[in-house]
LONU-337447 format. One line per field, with one value per residue (C-alpha): residue number from 1; residue in three letters; x, y, z. Coordinates in steps of 0.2 Angstrom, whole numbers, m for minus. Example, Ala and Ser with C-alpha at 12.3 -4.5 7.8 and 13.67 -1.06 7.14 Angstrom:
<atoms>
resi <- c(1  2)
resn <- c(Ala  Ser)
xx <- c(62  68)
yy <- c(m22  m5)
zz <- c(39  36)
</atoms>
This chain:
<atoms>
resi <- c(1  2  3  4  5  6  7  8  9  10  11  12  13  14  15  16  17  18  19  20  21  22  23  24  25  26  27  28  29  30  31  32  33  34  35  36  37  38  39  40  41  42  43  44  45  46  47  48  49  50  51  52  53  54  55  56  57  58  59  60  61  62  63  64  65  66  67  68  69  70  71  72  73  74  75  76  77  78  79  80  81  82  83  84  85  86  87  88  89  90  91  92  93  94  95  96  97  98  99  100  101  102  103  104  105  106  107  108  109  110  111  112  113  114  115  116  117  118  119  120  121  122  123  124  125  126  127  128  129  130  131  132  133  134  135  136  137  138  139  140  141  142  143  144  145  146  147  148  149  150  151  152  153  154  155  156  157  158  159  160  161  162  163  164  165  166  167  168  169  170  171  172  173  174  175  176  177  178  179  180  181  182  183  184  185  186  187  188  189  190  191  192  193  194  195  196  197  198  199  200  201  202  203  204  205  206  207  208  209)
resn <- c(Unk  Unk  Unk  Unk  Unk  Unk  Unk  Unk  Unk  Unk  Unk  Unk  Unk  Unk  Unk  Unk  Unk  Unk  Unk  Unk  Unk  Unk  Unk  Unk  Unk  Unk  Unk  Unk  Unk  Unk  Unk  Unk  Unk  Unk  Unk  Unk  Unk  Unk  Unk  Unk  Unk  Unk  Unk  Unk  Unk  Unk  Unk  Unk  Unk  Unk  Unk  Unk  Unk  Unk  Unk  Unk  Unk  Unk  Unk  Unk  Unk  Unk  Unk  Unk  Unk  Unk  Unk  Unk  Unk  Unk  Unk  Unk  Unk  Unk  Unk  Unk  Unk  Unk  Unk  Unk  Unk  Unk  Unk  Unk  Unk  Unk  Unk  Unk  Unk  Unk  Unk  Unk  Unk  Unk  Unk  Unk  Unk  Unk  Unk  Unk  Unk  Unk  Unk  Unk  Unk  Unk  Unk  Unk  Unk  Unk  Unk  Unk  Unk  Unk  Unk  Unk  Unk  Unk  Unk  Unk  Unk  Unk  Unk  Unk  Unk  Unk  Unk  Unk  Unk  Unk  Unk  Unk  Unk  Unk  Unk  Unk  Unk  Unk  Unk  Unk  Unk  Unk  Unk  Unk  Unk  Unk  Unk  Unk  Unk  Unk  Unk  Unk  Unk  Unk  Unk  Unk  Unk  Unk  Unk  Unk  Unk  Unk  Unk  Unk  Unk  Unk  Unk  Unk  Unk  Unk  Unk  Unk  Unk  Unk  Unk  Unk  Unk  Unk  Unk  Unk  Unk  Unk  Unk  Unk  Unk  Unk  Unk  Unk  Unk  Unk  Unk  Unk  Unk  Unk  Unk  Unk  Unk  Unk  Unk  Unk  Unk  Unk  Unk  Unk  Unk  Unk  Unk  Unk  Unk)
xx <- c(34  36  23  18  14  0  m7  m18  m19  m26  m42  m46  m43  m53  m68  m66  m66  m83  m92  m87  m89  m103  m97  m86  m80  m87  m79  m90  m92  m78  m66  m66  m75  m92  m97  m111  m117  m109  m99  m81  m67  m61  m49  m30  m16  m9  7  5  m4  3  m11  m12  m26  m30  m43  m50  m46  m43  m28  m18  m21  m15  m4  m11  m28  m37  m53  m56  m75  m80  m101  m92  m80  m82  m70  m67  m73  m58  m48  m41  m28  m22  m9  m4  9  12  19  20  4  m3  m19  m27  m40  m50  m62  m69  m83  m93  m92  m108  m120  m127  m114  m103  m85  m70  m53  m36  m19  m8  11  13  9  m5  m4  m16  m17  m29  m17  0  m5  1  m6  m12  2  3  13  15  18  7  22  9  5  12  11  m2  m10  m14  m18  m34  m29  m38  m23  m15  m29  m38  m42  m27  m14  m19  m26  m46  m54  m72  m86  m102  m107  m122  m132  m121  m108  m99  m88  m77  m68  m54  m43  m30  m18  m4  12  21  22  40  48  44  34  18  12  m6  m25  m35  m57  m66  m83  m88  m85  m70  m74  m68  m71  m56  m53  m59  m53  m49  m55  m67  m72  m64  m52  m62  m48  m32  m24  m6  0  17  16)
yy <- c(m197  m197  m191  m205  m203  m204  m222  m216  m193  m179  m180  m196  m187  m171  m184  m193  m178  m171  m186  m188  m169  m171  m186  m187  m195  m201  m212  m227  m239  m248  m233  m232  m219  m223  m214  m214  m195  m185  m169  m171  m171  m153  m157  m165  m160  m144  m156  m158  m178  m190  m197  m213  m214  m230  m241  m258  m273  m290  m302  m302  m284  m274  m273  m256  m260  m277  m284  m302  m300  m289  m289  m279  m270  m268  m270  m249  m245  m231  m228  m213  m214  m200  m198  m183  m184  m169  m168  m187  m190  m198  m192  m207  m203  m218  m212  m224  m224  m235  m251  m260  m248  m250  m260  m260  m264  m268  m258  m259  m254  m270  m272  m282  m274  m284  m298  m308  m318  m310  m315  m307  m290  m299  m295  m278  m265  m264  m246  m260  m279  m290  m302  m317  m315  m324  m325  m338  m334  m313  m304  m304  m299  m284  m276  m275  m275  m262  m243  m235  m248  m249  m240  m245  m236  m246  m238  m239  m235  m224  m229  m225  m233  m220  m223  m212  m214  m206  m209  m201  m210  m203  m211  m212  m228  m238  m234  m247  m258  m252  m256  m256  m254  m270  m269  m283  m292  m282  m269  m274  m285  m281  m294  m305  m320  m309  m292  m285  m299  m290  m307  m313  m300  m292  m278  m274  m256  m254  m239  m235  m227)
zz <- c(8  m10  m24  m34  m53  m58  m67  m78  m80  m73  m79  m70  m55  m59  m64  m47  m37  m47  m48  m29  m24  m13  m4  13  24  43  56  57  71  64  64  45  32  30  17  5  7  20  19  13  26  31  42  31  33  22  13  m6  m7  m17  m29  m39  m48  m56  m69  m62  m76  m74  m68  m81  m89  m75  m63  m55  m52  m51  m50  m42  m43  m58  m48  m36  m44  m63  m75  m78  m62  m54  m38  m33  m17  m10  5  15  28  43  59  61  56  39  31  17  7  m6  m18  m29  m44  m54  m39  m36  m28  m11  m5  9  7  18  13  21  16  13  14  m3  m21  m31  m41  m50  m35  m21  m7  m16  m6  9  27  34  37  54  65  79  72  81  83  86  67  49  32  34  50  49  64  71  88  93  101  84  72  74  66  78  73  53  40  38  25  24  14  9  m11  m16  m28  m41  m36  m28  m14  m1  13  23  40  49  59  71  64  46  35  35  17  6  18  14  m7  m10  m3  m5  m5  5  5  19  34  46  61  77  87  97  85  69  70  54  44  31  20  1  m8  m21  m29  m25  m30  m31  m21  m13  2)
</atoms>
């Protein structure tokens, strides 16, 4: 795993962790950090995160961090990823601030980086490929789409638009296949035929795993 620079400096992170300080992350229904205000997580791995900290603006004025939908996500609204990998496991932490507040959104990591096109982030990474899957038809087969298999990072905003969420999964990301963490309409479904379909892409964030 490789530390990533930072998009934008320190003190965007140190103004992310404070505004986020006393939220956290909890396993929701849906397997991802639901989070408007519980404790933060105690339990990551010890390896130094790779961080990328980034500014919302839109198409066309990023390439970084975009906004789709500027209700839900802001233009200057910020992301803060952070990923720590030990003993074959992978910690990935999302905090996010000035979002619509009292929402819920959807969040996955995808395999592309953004674009100014919603659908240049590609499909879901997936640790197993659901080999029934494509470019235009995703994966929506439970076996394969699910909390294990991905990285689900659904939250829920507090109302000052403050989000958090954080997952742990037991395998590393294939170098260079995994690019960027997308933010949906909604939580992740789970059901057969609509497993982690999450509704219209509303911001992408450019991260390499």
């Amino acid at each position: 795993m490789r530390t990533i620079s930072l998009t934008v400096g320190l003190a965007l992170t140190a103004l992310i962790a404070t505004g986020c300080a006393d939220e956290g992350s909890d396993t929701g229904e849906n397997g991802g950090g639901d989070t408007a205000a519980t404790d933060a997580p105690t339990l990551q791995p010890t390896a130094s995160p790779s961080v990328t900290a980034s500014i919302f603006l839109p198409p066309g004025e990023s390439e970084a961090a975009i906004t789709y939908d500027e209700t839900a996500v802001p233009e200057g609204a910020t992301s803060d990823v952070q990923v720590r990998v030990e003993n074959g496991e992978t910690y990935v932490q999302f905090t996010g601030t000035d979002l619509e507040p009292d929402r819920d959104f959807g969040a996955h990591v995808h395999t592309r980086p953004c674009g100014d096109d919603p659908a240049a982030a590609g499909p879901h990474y997936q640790n197993e490929v659901d080999p029934a899957a494509g470019e235009d038809e995703p994966s929506t087969d439970p076996a394969y789409a699910n909390p294990e298999n991905e990285v689900w990072l659904d939250f829920t905003t507090d109302d000052t638009g403050n989000g958090f969420a954080a997952t742990t999964v037991p395998w590393e990301f294939r170098e260079g296949e995994a690019n960027s963490v997308v933010l949906h309409e909604h939580h992740t479904n789970t059901e057969p035929g609509e497993a982690g379909t999450a509704g219209d892409r509303l911001a992408c964030v450019t991260v390499e795993f």
